[in-house]
C-alpha positions in Angstrom: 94.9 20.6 74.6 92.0 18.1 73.0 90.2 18.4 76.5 90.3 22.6 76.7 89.2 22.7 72.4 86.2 20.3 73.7 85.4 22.8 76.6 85.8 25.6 74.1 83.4 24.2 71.2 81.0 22.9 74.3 80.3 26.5 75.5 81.0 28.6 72.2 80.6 25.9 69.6 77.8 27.9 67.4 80.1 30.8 67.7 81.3 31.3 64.5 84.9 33.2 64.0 85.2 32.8 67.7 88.8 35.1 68.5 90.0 34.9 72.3 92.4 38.3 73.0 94.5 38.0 76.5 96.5 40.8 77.4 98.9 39.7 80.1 99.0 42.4 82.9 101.6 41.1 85.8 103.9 38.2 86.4 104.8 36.7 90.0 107.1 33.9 90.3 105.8 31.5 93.5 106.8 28.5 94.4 108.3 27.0 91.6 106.4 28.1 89.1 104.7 31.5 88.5 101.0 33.5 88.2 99.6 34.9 85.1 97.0 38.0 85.7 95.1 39.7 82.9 92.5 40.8 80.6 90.5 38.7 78.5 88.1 39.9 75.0 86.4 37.2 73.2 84.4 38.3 70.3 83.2 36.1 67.1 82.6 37.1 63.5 79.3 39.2 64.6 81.0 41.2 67.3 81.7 41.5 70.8 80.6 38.5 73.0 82.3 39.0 76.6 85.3 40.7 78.2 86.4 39.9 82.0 90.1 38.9 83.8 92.1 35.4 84.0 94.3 34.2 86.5 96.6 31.3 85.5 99.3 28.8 87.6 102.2 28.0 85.9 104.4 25.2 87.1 107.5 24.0 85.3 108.3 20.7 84.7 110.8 18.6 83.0 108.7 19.2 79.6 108.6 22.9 80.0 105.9 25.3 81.7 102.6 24.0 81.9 99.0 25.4 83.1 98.3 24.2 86.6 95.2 26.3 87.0 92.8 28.8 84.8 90.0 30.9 85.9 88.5 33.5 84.2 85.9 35.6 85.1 83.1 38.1 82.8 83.1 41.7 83.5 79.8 41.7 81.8 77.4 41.4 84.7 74.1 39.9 84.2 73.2 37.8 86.9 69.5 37.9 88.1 
């Protein structure tokens, strides 16, 4: 948890009020463990700052489900 609040405060650290809304689209169980799809908003306390989806890989272990694998991807555009 540390390690994602350092990625967190590395990209968005001057953000202030940052907010991160996932909305949770569909479920597959796979091998052992299962796949999160869905929508992401982040805004901060000045408005809107990025919307896009996430795909997470759940695994379970003896301590209960934990994230294997995050990606997450803007719908913003930009690029050059």
């Amino acid at each position: 948890r540390a390690a994602i609040q350092e990625a967190f405060a590395a990209a968005f650290g001057g953000v202030e009020g940052l907010q991160m809304d996932l909305e949770t689209t569909e479920v597959y169980a796979v091998h052992g463990g299962a796949l999160e799809i869905g929508n992401y908003t982040m805004s901060g306390a000045d408005g809107h700052i990025d919307h896009g989806k996430y795909m997470v890989a759940w695994t379970e272990t003896d301590d209960g489900w934990m994230m294997a694998r995050d990606i997450w991807n803007s719908s913003m555009g930009g690029g050059d």
